[in-house]
VOGU-3710 file (C-alpha; in Angstrom, 3 decimals, decimal comma):
1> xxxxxxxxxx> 0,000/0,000/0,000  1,244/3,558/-1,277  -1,191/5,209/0,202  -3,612/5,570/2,400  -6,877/8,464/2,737  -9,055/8,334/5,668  -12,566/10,881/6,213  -14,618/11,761/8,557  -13,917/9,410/11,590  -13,585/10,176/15,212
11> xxxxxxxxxx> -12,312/12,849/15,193  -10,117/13,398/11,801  -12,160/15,046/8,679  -9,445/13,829/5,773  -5,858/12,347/6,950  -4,355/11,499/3,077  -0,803/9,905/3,232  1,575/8,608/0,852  4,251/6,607/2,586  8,007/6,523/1,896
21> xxxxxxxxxx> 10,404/4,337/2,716  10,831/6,207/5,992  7,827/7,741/6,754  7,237/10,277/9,661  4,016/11,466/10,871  3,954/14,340/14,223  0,915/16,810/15,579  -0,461/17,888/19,002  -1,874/15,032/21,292  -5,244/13,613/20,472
31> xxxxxxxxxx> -5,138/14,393/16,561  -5,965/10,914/15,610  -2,231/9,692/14,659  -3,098/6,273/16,238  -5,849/5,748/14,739  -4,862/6,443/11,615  -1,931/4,224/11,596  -4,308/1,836/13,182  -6,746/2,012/9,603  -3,334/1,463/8,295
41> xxxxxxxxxx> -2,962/-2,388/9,792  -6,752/-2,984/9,361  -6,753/-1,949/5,011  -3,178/-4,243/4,941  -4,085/-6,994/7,237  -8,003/-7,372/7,353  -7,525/-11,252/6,762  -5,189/-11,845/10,217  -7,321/-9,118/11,976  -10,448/-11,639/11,248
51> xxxxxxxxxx> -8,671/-14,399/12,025  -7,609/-13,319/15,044  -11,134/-12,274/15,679  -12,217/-15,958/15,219  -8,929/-17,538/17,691  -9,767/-15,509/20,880  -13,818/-15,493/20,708  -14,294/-11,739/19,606  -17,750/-11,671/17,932  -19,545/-8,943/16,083
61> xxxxxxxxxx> -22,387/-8,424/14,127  -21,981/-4,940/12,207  -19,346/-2,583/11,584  -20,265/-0,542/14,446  -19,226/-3,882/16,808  -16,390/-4,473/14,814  -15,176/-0,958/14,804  -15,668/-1,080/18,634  -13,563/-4,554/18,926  -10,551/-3,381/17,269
71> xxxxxxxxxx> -9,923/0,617/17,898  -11,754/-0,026/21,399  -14,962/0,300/22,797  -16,664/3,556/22,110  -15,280/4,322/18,364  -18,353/1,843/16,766  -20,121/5,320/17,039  -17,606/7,065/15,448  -18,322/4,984/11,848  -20,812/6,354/9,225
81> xxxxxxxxxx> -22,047/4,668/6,403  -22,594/7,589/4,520  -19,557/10,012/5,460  -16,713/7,374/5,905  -14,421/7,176/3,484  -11,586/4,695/3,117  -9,399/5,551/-0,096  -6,266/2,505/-0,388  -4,302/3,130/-2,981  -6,694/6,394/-4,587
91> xxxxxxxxxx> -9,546/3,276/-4,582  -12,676/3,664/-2,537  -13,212/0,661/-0,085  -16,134/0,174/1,880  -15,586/-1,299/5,504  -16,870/-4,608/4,434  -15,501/-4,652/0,888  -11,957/-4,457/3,323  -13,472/-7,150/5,730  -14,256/-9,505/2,856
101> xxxxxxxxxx> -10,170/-9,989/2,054  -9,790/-13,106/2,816  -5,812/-13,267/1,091  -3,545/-10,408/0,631  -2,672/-9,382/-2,957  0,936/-9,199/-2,212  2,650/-11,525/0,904  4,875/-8,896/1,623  2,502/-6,375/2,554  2,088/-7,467/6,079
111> xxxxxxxxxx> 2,092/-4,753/8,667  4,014/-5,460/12,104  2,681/-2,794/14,499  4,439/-1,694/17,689  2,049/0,353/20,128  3,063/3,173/21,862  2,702/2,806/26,156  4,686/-0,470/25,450  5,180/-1,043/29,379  1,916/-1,749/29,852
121> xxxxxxxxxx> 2,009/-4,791/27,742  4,589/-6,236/29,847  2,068/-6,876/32,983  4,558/-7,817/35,946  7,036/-8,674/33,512  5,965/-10,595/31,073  3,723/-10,023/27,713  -0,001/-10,418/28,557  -1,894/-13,177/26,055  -3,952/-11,946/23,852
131> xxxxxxxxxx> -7,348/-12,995/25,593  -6,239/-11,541/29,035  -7,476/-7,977/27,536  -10,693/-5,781/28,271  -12,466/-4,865/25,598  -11,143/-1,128/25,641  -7,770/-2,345/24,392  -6,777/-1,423/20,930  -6,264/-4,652/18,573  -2,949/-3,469/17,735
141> xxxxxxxxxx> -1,789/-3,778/21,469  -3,683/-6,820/21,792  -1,538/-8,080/19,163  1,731/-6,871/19,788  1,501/-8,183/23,150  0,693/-11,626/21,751  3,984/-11,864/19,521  5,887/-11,133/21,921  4,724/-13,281/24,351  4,877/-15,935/21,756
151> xxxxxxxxxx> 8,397/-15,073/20,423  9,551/-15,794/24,284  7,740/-19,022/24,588  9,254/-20,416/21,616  12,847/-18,941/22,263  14,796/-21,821/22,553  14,937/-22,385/25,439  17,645/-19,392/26,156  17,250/-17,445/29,380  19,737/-14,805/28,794
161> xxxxxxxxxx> 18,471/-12,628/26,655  20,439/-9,723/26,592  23,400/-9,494/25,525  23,363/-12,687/23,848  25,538/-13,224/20,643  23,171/-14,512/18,160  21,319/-11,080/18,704  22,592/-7,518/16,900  26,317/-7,150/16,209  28,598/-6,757/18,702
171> xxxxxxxxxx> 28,905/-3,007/18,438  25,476/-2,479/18,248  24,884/-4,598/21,691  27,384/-2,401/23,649  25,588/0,667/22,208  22,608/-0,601/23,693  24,360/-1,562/27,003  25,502/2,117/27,275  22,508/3,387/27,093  19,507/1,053/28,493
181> xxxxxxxxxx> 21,001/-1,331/30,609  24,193/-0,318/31,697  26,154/-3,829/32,761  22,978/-5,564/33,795  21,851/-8,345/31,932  17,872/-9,268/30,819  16,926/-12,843/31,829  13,784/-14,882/31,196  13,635/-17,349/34,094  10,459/-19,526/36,075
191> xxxxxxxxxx> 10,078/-18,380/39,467  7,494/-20,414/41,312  5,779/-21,740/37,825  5,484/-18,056/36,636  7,593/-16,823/33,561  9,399/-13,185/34,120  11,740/-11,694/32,964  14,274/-9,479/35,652  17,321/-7,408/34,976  20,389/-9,227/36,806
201> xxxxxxxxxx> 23,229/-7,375/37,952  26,724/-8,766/38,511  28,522/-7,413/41,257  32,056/-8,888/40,518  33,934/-7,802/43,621  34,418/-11,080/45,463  32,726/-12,247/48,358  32,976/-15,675/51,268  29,638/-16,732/49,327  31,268/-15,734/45,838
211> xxxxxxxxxx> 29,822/-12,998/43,442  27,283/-10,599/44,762  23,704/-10,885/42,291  21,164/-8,672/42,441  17,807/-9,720/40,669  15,756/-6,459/39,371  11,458/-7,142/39,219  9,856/-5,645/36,480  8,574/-2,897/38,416  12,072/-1,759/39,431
221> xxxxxxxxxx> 13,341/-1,111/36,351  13,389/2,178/34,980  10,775/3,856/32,701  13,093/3,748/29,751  13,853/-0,177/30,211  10,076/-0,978/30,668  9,640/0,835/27,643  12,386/-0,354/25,676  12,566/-3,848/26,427  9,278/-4,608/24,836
231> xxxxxxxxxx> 10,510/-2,855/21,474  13,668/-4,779/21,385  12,131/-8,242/21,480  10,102/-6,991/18,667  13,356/-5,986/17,001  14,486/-9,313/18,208  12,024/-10,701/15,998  11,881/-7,975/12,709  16,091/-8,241/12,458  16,492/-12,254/12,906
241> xxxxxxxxxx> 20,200/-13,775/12,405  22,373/-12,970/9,756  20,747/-16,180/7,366  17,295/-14,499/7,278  17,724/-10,811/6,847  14,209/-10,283/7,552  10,575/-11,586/8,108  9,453/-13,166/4,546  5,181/-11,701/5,535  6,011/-8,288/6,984
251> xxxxxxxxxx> 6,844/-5,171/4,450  5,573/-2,726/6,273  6,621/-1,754/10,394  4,877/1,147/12,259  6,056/2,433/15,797  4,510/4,598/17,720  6,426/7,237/19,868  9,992/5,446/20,033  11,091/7,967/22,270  8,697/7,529/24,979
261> xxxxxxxxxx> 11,012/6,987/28,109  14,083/7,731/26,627  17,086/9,618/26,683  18,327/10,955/23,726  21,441/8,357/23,608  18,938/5,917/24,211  16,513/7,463/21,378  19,614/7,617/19,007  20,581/3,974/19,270  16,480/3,448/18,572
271> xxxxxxxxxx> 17,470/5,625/14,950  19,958/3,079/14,502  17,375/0,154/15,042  15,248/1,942/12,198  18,510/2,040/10,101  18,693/-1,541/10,075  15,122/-2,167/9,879  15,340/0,276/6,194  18,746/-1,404/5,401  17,013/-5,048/5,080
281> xxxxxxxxxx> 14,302/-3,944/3,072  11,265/-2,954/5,108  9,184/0,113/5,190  8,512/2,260/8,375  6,709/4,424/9,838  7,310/6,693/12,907  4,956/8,966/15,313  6,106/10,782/17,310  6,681/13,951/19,369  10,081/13,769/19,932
291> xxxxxxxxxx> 12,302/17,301/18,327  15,241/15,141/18,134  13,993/12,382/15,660  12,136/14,959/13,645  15,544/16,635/13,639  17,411/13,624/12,644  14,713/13,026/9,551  15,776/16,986/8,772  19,539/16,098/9,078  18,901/12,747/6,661
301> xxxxxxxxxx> 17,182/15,080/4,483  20,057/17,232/4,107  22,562/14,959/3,680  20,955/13,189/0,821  21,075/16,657/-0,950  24,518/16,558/0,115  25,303/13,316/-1,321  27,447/12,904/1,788  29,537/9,340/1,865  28,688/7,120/4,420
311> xxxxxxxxxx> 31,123/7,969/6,976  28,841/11,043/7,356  25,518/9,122/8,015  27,152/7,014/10,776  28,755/10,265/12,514  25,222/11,462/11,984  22,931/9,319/13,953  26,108/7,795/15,997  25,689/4,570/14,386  27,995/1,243/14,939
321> xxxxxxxxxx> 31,001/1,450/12,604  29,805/-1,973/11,100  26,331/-0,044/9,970  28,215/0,730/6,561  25,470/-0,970/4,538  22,390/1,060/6,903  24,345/4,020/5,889  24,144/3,604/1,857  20,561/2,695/2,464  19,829/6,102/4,061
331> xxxxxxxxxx> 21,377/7,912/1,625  18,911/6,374/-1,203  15,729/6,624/1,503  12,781/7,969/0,313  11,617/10,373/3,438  7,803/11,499/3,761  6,651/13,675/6,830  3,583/15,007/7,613  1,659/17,116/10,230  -1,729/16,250/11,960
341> xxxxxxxxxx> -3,335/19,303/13,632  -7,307/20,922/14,181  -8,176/22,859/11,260  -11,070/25,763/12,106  -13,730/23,215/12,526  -12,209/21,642/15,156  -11,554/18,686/13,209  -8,061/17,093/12,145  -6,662/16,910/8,578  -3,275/16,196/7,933
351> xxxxxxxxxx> -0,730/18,508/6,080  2,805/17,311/3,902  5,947/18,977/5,452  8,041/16,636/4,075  10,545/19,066/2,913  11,002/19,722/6,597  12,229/22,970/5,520  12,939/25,377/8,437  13,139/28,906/6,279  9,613/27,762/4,519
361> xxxxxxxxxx> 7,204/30,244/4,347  4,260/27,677/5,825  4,910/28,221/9,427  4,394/24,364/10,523  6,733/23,143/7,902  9,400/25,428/9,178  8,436/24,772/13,203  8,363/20,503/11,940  5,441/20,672/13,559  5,550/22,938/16,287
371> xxxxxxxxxx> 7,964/20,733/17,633  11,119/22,853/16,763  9,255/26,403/17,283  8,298/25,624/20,973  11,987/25,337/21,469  12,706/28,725/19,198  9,930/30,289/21,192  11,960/30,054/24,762  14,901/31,304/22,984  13,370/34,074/21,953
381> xxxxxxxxxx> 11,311/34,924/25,235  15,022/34,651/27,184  16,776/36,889/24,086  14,434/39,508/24,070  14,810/39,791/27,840  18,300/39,661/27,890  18,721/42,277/25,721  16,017/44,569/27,961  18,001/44,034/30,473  21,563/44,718/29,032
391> xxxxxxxxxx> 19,319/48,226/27,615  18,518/48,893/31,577  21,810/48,076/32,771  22,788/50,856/30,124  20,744/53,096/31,151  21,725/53,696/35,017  24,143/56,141/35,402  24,705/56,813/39,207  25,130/60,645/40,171  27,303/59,781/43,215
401> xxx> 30,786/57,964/43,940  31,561/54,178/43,063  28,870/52,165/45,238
//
């Protein structure tokens, strides 16, 4: 799919994208960017969404009930027969004319979806099943949570999960290290007939009893580990071992806010995730809110016009010296961004910045969204104040001797 138009539901009036290779979609809270992305897996995927459906026991009866099963309950009442529109490709498709695909046209157009809030999939440290979920939760959560838990069940039988050889290079896993988990190590183990996984941390200084090993619960990790753990054992599964560069069914990977939690070094070595999830062929698309990847698109942007070498594009996003191949493929990436906002009627369209261009004459393509003006806006605030204050410094002359 090339592109996808979506009208009047909820609470967007007309959100029309074409997707890139690297596609990057921003706007104010609440302007529908999940939901859009979330018409994106149901017009790609409508066959494993039924199927799915039919697995767990979730029934429905019209596309008000259906609607309501897989954004949540509430949005059935968002759907209208006569003002919904659903353009794939510049085609019109009816919600049942999308339900009735029982195949996909192409097997590589599968859509792997990674939520944002990814902690909460986790439960007390480990991915919820599928069927453990109220009826409020999105189907892409649902489903994320699902693979996951799936990928662990079937993993082998290895309990160390990070760092573990077979998984990223070896740069690459001490970027990772430096910036999530800092010497411990991520286990899967069985306490008391209950699969977890815990953060173990090797105190090497010698002891009477040996080393010192301190076991971490889920809920002591930090925010950035709960959030970042889930993505990388979906990366575990999108960037398998060097013999199968990637998964044969999925073409297409959406995630939502990758920065949520992070520090930037920790949001950079996420860039270089995306790097090799471009390099080996697949198509993504970001949301999020974060200045510094919408900066970093920007940056790619100008380097392409640059035709820098690929020394450049590592020093860029502080990629692994072994990312030489990630680096050719961003310099040949096509990049799409747009902006989601509330027009006058108080209803969301979407607009194409994807020249990212900060001396534009549209204001949002020159603020990327706001998310660079905010930022421009507190420098101004403190330089005009400076300067009134350098001018009233100026201007007191004291009539008497030195104070």
């Amino acid at each position: 799919m090339k592109r996808l138009q979506i009208q009047n539901f909820a609470q967007i009036e007309n959100v029309d994208i074409r997707f890139g290779d690297l596609t990057l979609i921003t706007g104010p809270q609440a302007t529908g960017k999940s939901l859009f992305l979330q018409w994106v897996k149901l017009a790609n995927d409508a066959a494993e969404v039924l199927s799915d459906f039919k697995q767990y026991g979730l029934g429905w009866s019209s596309p008000e009930s259906f609607l309501d099963a897989y954004f949540g309950s509430g949005y059935g009442s968002s759907w209208s027969e006569t003002k919904t529109k659903i353009h794939v490709d510049a085609k019109l498709k009816t919600l049942p004319q999308l339900l009735k695909s029982r195949t996909r046209k192409n097997k590589l157009d599968g859509v792997y979806y990674i939520p944002a809030h990814r902690s909460l999939l986790m439960g007390d440290g480990w991915p919820r099943p599928f069927h453990q979920y109220f009826s409020d939760t999105p189907y892409v959560a649902r489903q994320c949570s699902e693979l996951l838990r799936t990928l662990l069940v079937s993993d082998e039988g290895n309990k160390q999960l990070f760092p573990e050889d077979r998984r990223f290079k070896k740069d690459l896993r001490a970027m990772i290290d430096g910036a999530i988990f800092h010497g411990a190590s991520l286990q899967q183990s069985l306490d008391k007939g209950r699969q977890q996984l815990t953060l173990r941390i090797d105190d090497h200084s010698q002891t009477p009893q040996g080393k010192n090993r301190q076991t971490i619960a889920y809920m002591g990790w930090t925010a950035g580990q709960r959030e970042f753990i889930p993505l990388q054992l979906a990366m575990y599964e999108l960037l398998p071992r060097a013999a199968k560069p990637k998964l044969s069914h999925i073409d297409h990977v959406i995630l939502e806010e990758p920065e949520m939690g992070l520090h930037p070094n920790a949001i950079m070595v996420t860039l270089c995730l995306v790097a090799d999830l471009l390099q080996r062929g697949y198509k993504v698309t970001l949301s999020t809110h974060s200045p510094l990847i919408v900066a970093a698109v920007w940056a790619l942007e100008q380097l392409q016009h640059c035709k820098a070498d690929e020394a450049t594009y590592i020093n860029l996003l502080q990629m692994p010296p072994s990312f030489r191949q990630q680096a050719t493929t961003l310099g040949q990436t096509k990049i799409r961004a747009y902006y989601l906002d509330y027009n006058a009627s108080g209803r969301v369209v979407s607009r194409d910045i994807s020249k990212l261009d900060p001396n534009s004459n549209d204001a949002i393509e020159a603020g990327w969204g706001g998310l660079s003006s905010t930022a421009g806006h507190l420098t101004q605030v403190v330089a005009q104040e400076m300067n009134r204050a350098r001018a009233r410094h100026k201007q007191f002359k004291p009539t008497g001797g030195d104070l």
